[in-house]
C-alpha positions in Angstrom: 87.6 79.5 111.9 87.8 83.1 112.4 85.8 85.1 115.6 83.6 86.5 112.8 82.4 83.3 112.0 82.4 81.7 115.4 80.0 84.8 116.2 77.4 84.2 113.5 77.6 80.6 114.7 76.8 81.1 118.3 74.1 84.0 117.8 72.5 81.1 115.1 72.5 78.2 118.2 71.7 80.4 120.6 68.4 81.8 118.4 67.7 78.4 117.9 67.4 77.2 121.3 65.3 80.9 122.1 62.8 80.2 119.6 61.6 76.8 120.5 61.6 78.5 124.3 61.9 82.3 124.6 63.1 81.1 128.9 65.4 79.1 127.5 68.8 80.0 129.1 72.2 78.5 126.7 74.7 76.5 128.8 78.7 77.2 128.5 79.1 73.7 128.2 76.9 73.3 125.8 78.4 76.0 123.8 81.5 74.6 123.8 80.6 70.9 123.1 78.4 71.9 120.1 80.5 74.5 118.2 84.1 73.0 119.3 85.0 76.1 121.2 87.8 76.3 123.7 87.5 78.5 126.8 89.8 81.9 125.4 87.4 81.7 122.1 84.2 81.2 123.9 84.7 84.2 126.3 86.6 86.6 123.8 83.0 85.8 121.3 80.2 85.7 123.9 81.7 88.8 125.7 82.5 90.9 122.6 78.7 89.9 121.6 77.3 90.8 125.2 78.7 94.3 124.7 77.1 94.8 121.2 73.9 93.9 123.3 72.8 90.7 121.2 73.2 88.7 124.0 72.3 88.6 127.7 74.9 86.6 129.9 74.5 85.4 133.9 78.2 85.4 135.1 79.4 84.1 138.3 83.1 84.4 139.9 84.1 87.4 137.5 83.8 87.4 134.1 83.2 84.0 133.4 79.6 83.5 132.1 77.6 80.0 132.9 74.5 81.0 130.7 73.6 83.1 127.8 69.8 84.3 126.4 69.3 86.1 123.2 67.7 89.8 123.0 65.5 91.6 121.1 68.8 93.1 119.7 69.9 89.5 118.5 66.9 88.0 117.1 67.3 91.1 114.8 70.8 90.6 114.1 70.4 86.8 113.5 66.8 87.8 110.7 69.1 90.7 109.1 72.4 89.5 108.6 73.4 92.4 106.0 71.8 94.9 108.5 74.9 93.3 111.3 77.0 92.7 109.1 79.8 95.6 109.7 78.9 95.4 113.2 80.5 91.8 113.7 83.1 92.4 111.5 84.2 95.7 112.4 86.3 94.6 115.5 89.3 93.3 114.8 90.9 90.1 116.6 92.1 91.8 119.3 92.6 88.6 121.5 94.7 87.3 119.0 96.9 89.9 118.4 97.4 90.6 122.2 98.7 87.0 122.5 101.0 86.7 119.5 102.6 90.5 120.8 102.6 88.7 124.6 104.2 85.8 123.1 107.0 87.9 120.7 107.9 90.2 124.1 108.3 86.6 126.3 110.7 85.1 123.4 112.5 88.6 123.4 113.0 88.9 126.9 113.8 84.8 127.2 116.5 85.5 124.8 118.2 89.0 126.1 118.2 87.1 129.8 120.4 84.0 128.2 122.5 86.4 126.5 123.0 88.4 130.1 123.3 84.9 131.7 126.3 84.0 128.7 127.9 86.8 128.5 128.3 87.0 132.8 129.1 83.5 132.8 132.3 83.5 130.6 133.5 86.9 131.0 133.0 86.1 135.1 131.6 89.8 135.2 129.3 88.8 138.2 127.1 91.5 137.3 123.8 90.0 136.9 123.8 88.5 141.1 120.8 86.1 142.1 118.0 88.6 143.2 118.6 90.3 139.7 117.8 86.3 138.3 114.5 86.0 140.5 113.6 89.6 139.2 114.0 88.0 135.7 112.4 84.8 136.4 109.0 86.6 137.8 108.5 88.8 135.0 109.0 86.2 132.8 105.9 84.2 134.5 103.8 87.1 134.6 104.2 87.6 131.1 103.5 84.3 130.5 100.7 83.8 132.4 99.2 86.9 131.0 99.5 85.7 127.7 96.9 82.7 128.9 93.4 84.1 130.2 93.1 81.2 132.4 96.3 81.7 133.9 96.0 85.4 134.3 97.2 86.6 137.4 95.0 89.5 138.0 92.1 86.7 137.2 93.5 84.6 140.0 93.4 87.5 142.5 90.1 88.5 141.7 88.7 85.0 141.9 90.1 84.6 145.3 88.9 87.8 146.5 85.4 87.3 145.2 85.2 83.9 146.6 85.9 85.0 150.3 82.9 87.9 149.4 80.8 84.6 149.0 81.7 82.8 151.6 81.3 86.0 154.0 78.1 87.0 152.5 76.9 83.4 152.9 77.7 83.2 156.8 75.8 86.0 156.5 73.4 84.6 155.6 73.1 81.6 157.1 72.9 84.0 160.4 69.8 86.1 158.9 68.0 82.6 158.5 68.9 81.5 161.7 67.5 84.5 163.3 64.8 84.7 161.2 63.5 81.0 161.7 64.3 81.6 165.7 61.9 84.5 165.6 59.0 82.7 163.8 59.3 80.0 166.3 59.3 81.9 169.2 56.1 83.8 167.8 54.3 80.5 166.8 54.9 80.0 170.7 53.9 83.1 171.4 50.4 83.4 170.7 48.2 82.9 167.6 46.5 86.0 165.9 42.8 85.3 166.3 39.8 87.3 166.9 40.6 88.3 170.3 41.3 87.9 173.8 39.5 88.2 176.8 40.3 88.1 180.4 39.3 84.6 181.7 38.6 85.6 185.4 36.1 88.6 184.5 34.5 85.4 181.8 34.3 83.4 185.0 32.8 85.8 187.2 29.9 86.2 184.8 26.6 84.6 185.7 26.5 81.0 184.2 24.1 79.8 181.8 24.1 76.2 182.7 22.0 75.7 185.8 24.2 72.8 187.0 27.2 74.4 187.0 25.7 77.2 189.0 24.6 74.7 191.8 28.1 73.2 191.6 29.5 76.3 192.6 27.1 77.5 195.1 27.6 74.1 196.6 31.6 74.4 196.8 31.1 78.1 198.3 28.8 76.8 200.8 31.5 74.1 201.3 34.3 76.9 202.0 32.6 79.0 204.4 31.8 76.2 206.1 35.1 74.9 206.3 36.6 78.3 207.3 33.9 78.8 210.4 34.5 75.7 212.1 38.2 76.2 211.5 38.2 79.8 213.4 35.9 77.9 215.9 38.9 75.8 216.6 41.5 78.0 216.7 39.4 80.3 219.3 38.8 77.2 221.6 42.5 76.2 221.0 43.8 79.2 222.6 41.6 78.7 225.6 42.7 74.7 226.1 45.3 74.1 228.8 49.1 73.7 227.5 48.6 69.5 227.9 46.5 69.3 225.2 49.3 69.5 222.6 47.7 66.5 220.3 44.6 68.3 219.7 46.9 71.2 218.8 48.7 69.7 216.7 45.9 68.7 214.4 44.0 71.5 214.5 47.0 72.7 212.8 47.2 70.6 209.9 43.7 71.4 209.1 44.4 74.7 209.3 47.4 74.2 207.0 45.4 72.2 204.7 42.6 74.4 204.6 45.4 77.4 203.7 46.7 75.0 200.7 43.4 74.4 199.2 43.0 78.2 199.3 46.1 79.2 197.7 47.6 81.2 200.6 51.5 80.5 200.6 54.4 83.4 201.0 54.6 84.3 197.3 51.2 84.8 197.3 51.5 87.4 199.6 54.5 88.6 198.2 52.8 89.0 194.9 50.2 91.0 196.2 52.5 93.3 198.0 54.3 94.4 195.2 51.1 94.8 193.1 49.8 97.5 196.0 53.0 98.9 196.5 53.1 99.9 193.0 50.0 100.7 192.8 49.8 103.1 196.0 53.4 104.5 194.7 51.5 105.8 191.6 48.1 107.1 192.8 46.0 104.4 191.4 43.0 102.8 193.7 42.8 99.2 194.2 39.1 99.0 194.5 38.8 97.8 190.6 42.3 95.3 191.3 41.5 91.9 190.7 44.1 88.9 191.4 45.2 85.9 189.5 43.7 86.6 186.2 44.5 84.8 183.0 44.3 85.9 179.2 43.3 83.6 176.3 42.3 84.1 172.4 38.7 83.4 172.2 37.0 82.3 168.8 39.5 79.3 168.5 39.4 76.3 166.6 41.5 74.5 168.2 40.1 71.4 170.2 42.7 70.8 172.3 42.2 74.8 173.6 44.5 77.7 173.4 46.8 78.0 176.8 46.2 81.4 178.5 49.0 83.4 179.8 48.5 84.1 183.5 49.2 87.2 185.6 49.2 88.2 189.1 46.6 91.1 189.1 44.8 93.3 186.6 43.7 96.9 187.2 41.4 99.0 185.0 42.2 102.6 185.0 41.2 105.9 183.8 43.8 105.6 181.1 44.1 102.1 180.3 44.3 98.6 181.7 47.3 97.3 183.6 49.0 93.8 184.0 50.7 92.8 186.7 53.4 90.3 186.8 55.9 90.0 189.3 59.0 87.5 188.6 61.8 86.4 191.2 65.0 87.3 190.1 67.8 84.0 189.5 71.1 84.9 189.5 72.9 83.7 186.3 74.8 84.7 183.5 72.0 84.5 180.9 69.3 84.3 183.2 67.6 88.1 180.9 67.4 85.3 177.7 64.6 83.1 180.2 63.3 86.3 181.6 62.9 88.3 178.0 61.3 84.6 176.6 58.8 85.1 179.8 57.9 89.1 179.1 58.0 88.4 175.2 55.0 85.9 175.6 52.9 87.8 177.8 53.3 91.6 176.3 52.0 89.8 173.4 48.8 88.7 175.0 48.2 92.0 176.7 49.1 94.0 172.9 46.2 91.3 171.3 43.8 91.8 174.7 44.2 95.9 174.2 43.9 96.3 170.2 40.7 93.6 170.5 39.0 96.2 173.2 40.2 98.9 171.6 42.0 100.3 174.5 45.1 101.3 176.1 46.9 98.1 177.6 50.1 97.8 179.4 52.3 95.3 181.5 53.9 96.0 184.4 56.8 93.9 185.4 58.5 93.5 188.5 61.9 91.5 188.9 62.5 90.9 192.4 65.3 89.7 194.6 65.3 88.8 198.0 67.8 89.7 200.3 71.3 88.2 201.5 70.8 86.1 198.4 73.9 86.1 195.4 73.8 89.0 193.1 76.9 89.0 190.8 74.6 89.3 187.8 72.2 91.8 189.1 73.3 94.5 187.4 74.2 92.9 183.7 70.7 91.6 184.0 69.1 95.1 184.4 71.5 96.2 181.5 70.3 93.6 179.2 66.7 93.4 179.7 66.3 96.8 179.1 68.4 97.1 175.8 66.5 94.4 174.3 63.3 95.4 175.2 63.9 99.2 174.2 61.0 99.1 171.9 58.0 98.5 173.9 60.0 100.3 176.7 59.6 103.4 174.2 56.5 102.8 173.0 54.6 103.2 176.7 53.2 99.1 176.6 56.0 97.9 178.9 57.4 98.9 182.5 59.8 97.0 184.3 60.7 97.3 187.5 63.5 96.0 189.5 62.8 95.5 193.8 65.5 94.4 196.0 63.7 93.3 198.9 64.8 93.9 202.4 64.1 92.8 205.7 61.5 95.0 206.7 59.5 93.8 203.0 60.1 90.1 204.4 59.0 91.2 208.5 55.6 93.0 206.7 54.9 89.4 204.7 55.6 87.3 207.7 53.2 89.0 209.8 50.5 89.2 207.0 51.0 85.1 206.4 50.9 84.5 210.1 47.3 86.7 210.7 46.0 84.4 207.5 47.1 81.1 209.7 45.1 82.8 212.7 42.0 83.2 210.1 42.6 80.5 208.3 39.8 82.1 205.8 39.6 82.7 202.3 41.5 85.6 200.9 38.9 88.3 199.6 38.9 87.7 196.1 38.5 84.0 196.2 40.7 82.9 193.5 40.1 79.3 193.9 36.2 79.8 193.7 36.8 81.5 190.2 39.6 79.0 189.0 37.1 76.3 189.7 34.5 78.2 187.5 
């Protein structure tokens, strides 16, 4: 069966298949099981007919294809045979020629090396030596091999090569997913994008609707100042007892502690605050609008189990826009920024939402601190890192970190401001706890 013939049969199988299903996509193997084709004759055919644009091939690993559709081309030549009929037959049998001269040059050169190899051995010339025999024996498997498509060498190379592409371009891959479904989880954590958000504290301090919460609250404020009177009441007839009455002391000091518990007074509440007015006195802002301890939440959420807000250790309102304060001690590990970035990451994103919703300037302000005498190999890598991977909202004027070393006059000024709340034992002015327990 000549390539002319083999041609007219695949174009007829293949129109066949195409016209009970115009998707329908031609296996090789099929091909080859229906028609009786070996591999050289179903590549040289399919190929040749790909080129005169009759068929349309998918290929993988070079240029052996695994499917094969008709075209408009094909359909035309399979309906008007005379119309393509020079056009199949006018290319010769290349492939078969190319073989048959392959195979005479192989038999040639087979036969002038045994003649060398006769001649040397019983004349003794030594002429033809050992490397001159390898020489020989190499081109004699390259021209044999080339004289077999599935054994070409050049085919061989190219198959390796392309299959180290794939495996490189599927690590790639593989990576790209990785990253990609490490991203959408850390955004499903993030936040969720719903209506809005709204600052939780400033919803709190609004008057309530429900008359029984109202007394509830009045009741505990009553409770509180209470509390705090009769507390400095003690402390000012402690300092007037005589040094034998230690006992009495002694209580009067765990109520006092107690009472400071309940109200959340503690060092790095202090602490916090003192950074927040530090900053804000270093840039010219008044802290008559601050507030402290504020939290941000979505509002219009479906969610019954509610939507946990991100919390933050102050919120000012300025002229220009609104700031967030957060202020986070520093830990001194290798990849401590990855913990740190996962913290910032979560709440720029509430304060982004909170701005776009009010249609206003937001920003967070954050401040990495470190106390003193304390370990600080990483210090520096830290600062490095945090702020190449938060270059963008660096750039874009929504982020500002800040990095405080503490030192032992910032530790002496905290002291002394814990110490006169232990003398008050009172409420700090803005009354967190009152407004968390709204």
């Amino acid at each position: 069966m000549d390539n002319t013939e083999i041609r007219r049969k695949i174009m007829a199988y293949v129109y066949e298949k195409n016209t009970k299903n115009t998707k329908c996509h031609v296996s090789r193997n099929e091909l080859s099981e229906v028609l009786n084709l070996n591999d050289v004759q179903l590549d040289n055919n399919v190929l040749y007919l790909e080129e005169k644009g009759y068929l349309k091939l998918i290929k993988v690993l070079g240029s052996h294809f695994m499917m094969a559709q008709i075209t408009a081309e094909g359909i035309d030549f399979v309906e008007n045979p005379k119309k393509a009929e020079k056009s199949i037959c006018a290319t010769p049998d290349n492939s078969s020629n190319k073989t048959i001269f392959e195979k005479i040059v192989f038999w040639v050169f087979l036969f002038s090396i045994s003649v060398f190899a006769v001649i040397d051995f019983f004349y003794a010339t030594f002429a033809i030596t050992y490397e001159i025999y390898l020489v020989f024996v190499l081109i004699a498997v390259l021209i044999l091999s080339n004289s077999f498509d599935s054994l070409e060498i050049i085919n061989v190379v190219k198959l390796r090569k392309e299959v180290s592409t794939v495996k490189k371009e599927t690590e790639e891959l593989k990576d790209k997913i990785f990253k990609i479904s490490m991203s959408a989880i850390s955004n499903s954590h993030v936040t969720n994008n719903i209506g809005g958000y709204e600052l939780e504290k400033l919803k709190a301090s609004d008057k309530p609707d429900n008359e029984e919460i109202e007394k509830k609250v009045k009741k505990e404020l009553e409770s509180k100042v209470k509390d705090s009177t009769e507390n400095k009441e003690k402390i000012e007839k402690s300092d007037e007892t005589p040094e034998n009455e230690e006992n009495n002391s002694t209580q009067l000091n765990k109520e006092v502690i107690q009472k400071l518990k309940e109200s959340g007074i503690s060092h790095f509440t202090i602490l916090d605050k003192y950074l927040i007015l530090e900053h804000i006195s270093k840039n010219g802002f008044s802290d008559k609008d601050l507030i402290y301890e504020i939290g941000l939440k979505p509002i219009d959420s479906d969610n019954p189990l509610g939507t946990q807000a991100n919390y933050y250790n102050g919120y000012l309102k300025t002229d220009v826009s609104g700031l967030f304060f957060r202020n986070i001690p520093y830990q001194d590990e290798k990849h401590a920024h990855l913990n740190i970035i996962n913290q910032i990451t979560n709440l720029l994103m509430s304060v982004y939402e909170y701005g776009k919703y009010k249609n206003m300037k937001s920003k967070l302000v954050i401040t990495i601190f470190k106390f003193p005498n304390k370990r600080s190999k990483y210090w520096g890598d830290t600062i490095s890192e945090l702020k190449r991977n938060l270059l963008t909202p660096l750039s874009n004027g929504i982020l500002e970190l800040n990095f405080r070393e503490l030192n032992e006059t910032d530790i002496e000024e905290i002291e002394k401001e814990y110490n006169k709340l232990m003398r008050q034992a009172t409420l700090p002015s803005d009354q967190s706890s009152i407004l968390d327990f709204i």
